[in-house]
C-alpha positions in Angstrom: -29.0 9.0 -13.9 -26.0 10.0 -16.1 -26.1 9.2 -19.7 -22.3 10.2 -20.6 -20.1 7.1 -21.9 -17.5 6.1 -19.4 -13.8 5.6 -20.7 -12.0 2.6 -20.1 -10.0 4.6 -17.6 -13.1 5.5 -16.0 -14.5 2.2 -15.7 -11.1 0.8 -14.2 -11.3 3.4 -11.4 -14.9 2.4 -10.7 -14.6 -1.1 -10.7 -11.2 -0.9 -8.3 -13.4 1.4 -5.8 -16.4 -0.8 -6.2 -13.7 -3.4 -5.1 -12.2 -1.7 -2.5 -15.9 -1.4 -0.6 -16.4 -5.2 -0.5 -15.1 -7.1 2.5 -13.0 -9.8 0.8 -12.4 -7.7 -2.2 -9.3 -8.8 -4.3 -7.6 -5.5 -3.7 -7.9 -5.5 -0.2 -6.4 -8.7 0.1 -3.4 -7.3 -2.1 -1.9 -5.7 0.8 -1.6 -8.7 2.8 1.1 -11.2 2.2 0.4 -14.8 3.5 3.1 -16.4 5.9 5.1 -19.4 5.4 4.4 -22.3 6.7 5.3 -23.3 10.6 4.9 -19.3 11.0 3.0 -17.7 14.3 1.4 -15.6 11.8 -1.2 -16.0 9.5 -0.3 -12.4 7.2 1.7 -9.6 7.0 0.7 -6.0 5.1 2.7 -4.9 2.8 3.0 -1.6 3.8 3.0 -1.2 7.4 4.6 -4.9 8.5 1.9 -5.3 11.1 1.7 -9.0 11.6 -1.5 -11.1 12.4 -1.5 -14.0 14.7 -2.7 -17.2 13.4 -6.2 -16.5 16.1 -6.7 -13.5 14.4 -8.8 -13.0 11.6 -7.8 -11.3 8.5 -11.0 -9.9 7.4 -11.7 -7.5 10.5 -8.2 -6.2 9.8 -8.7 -5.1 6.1 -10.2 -1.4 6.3 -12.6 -0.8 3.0 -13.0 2.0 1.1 -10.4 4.1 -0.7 -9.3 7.5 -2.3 -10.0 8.6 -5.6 -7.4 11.1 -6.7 -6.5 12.0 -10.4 -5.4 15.2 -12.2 -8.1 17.5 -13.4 -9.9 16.7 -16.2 -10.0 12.8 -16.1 -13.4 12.4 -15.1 -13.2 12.1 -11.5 -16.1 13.5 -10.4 -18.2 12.1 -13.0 -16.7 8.6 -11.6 -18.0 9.3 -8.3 -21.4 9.9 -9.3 -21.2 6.5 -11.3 -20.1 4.9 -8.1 -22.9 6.6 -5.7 -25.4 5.9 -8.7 -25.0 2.1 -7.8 -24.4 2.0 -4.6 -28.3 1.6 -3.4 -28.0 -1.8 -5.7 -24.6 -2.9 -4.3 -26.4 -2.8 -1.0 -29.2 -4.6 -1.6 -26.9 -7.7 -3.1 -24.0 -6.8 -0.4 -25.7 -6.3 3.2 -22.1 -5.7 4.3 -21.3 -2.8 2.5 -21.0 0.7 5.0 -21.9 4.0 4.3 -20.7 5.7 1.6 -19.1 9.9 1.4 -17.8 11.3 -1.3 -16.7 14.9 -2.0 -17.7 16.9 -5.0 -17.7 20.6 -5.5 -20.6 21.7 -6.2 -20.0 23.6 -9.1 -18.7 20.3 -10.6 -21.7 18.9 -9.7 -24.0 21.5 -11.4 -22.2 21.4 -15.0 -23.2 17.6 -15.4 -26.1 16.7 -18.1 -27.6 14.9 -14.7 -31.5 13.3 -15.5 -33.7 14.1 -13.3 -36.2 11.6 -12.1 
C-alpha cells in the first residue's frame, strides 16, 4: 500500500495507537492505578479520580482509541494510513477491535506515492 520508510518516531506513534485500540492494551491500563490492599476499590484513573468498586470490572471502564496530534510535517497523516493499512489484519487476529475513523485532508491524501491495487 505505501512504500515510504517509517521513522522511528513514526513507528512509536503507530505502535502506541495500535495499543491504544486493544482492550487490555498496556497503555490503557496506564491510566489506572491499582488500590491497596483492604481497599473498596479495585482502581483509580489517574486523571479523573473516578474510582471502581471491587464488583466492577476494569476492562468495560477503559475507553480505546486515541488522538493522534503532532506539528506539521512529522508524518502524521502518512502514520494514519499505516495504521488503517493494517487494521483489516488486526481484526481478523483481534475480533474485539471496533471501528476505526480517522481524518485526513484530502489534499494530504492525494500528494502520497499511494500503490494502487
Amino acid at each position: 500500500m505505501i512504500q515510504t520508510p517509517l521513522l522511528p518516531h513514526q513507528k512509536t506513534r503507530i505502535a502506541f495507537l495500535w495499543d491504544r485500540e486493544i482492550p487490555n492494551g498496556q497503555s490503557a491500563r496506564n491510566l489506572w492505578a491499582t488500590s491497596p490492599p483492604g481497599s473498596p476499590f479495585k482502581a483509580m484513573h489517574i486523571i479523573t479520580k473516578r474510582l471502581i468498586s471491587l464488583f466492577e470490572s476494569l476492562s468495560n471502564n477503559i475507553p480505546l482509541g486515541g488522538l493522534l496530534a503532532d506539528d506539521m510535517g512529522l508524518g502524521i497523516t502518512i502514520q494514519a494510513i499505516a495504521l488503517i493499512g493494517t487494521s483489516k489484519e488486526r481484526l481478523i487476529t483481534n475480533p474485539h477491535c471496533s471501528t476505526l475513523w480517522y481524518s485526513i485532508p484530502l489534499v494530504s491524501v492525494s500528494s502520497l506515492p499511494i500503490k494502487k491495487r
